[in-house]
Structures are given as C-alpha cells and as structure tokens.
N, C-alpha and C positions, 0 to 999 in steps of 0.2 A: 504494500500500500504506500503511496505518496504522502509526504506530509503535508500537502493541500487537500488529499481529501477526505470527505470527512466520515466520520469513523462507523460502520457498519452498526446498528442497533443491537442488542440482544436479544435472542429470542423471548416470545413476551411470558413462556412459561419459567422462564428465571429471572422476571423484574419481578421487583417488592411490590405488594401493595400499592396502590396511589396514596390509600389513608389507613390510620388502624383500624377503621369501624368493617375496612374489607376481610381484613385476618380472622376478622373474632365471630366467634357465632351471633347470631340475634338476639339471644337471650343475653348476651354481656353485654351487646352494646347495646339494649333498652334497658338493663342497670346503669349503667355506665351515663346515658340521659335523663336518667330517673335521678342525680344525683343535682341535676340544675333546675333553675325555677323557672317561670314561665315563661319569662321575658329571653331567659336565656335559650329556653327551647326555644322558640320563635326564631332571633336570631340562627342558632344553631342551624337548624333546618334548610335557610338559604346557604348553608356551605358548599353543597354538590347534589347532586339527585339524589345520590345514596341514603345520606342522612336526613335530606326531603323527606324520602321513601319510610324508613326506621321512623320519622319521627309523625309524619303525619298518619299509618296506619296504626299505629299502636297506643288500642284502648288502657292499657294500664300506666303507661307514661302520663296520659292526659286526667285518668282517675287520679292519680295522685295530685296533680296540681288543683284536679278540684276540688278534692278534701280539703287541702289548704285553703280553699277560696271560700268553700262551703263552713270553713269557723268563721267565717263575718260575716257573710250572705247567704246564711242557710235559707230563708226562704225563697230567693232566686235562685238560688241552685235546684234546690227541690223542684220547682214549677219548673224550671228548663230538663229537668231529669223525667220527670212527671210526664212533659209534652215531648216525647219521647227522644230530645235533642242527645246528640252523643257527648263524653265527655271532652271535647275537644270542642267543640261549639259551644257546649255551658261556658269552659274556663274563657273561651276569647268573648263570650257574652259577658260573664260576670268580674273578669282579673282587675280593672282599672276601677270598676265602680266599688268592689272586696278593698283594694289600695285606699281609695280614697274614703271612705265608710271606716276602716279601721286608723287612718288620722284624725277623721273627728271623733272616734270613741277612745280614741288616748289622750285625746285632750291638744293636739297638736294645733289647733287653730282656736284655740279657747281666749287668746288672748289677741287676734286679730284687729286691731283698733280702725283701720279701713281697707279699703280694695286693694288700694296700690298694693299692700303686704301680700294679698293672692295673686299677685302678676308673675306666672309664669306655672304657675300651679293649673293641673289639669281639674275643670270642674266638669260635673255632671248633673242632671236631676234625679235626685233623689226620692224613694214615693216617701206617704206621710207616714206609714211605721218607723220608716230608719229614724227622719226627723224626731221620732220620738225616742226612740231609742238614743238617739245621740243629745236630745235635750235630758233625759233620766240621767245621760252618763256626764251631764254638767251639772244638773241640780246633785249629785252623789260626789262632785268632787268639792 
C-alpha cells in the first residue's frame, strides 16, 4: 500500500460497538436508563435511534418516572392511567406540572413579593384542588 492511500476498513464483524447500549442486553440497558430522571430520559433518547428505540418502547422505564410524578400529582396521574394513557404519555403529560406543584408545596414561592421574581420560571394552570392543597400547605407552615 502507498502512503497516500488510504487505509482499507476492517471488516465490520471486528469493529467495536458504535455505543455500549449495543454490547449489552436490553434488560441492562433499560436498568442502566432506569437510573436517570425524566428530563434526562428525554434528552437521552435523541442520542441515536438505538437509545430512541430502548427508551421510547419500554413500559417500565417510563412507570418508574411516573411513580415519581405520581407522589405530587396522584390524581392526574390516576385519571391519565384511568383513561387508559401509557406511562410514557402520563409522565410527559404530568412531569413539568409534578415540578412545579411540588415548589409551591415546599414553600419555594411563598415568599414571592411580585412577578418580576417569576421571570423565567415555567408556569402553568393549575385546577382548584392543587390551589388548595398548596394554600393548606401555607396556612400549615
């Protein structure tokens, strides 16, 4: 061979991997996603088709995330589970409205004095139980 040209490929049964999620069985690598949160799944997900693949079919990645979501917004989670929405459509229905519901039940805008202090803050509407629930959890502190 000439050293202009250029170097012959390996055959492709002795390249590595492109990524780990190739090497490993299914089951490791929907542990292995099971170990980030939603946002990160999301993320995650647009890295290659593969991880697309792994992450958008698999019901037990996305139950997990909506157990999580489901401690602050049990009754939307319920009524999305109910109306027989999968857990992957619950969690992207209920994860930003779960975020923002469990700041104002910690008290994390309790001391908001005007708007300008929510500029940049993701809001939403809220029905009137939460309102309620988040006013109990200011008359309680």
């Amino acid at each position: 061979m000439m050293p202009d040209e250029p170097a012959e490929a390996p055959p492709t049964h002795l390249m590595p991997p492109q990524n780990f999620v190739e090497s490993l069985p299914l089951e490791m690598s929907v542990r292995i996603f099971g170990e980030l949160d939603a946002e990160s799944l999301c993320r995650a997900s647009q890295t290659c088709r593969r991880w697309h693949a792994i992450i958008q079919q698999s019901e037990q990645l996305w139950r997990g995330q909506g157990l999580q979501v489901r401690a602050v917004c049990q009754r939307e989670v319920d009524r999305d589970r109910s109306d027989g929405h999968s857990w992957k459509v619950t969690v992207v229905r209920n994860f930003a409205r779960s975020r923002l519901k469990a700041d104002w039940l910690t008290g994390r805008y309790s001391h908001v004095r005007s708007v300008a202090e929510l500029r940049g803050r993701r809001m939403m509407p809220l029905d009137a139980e939460t309102w309620g629930e988040i006013l109990q959890a200011e008359l309680d502190r």
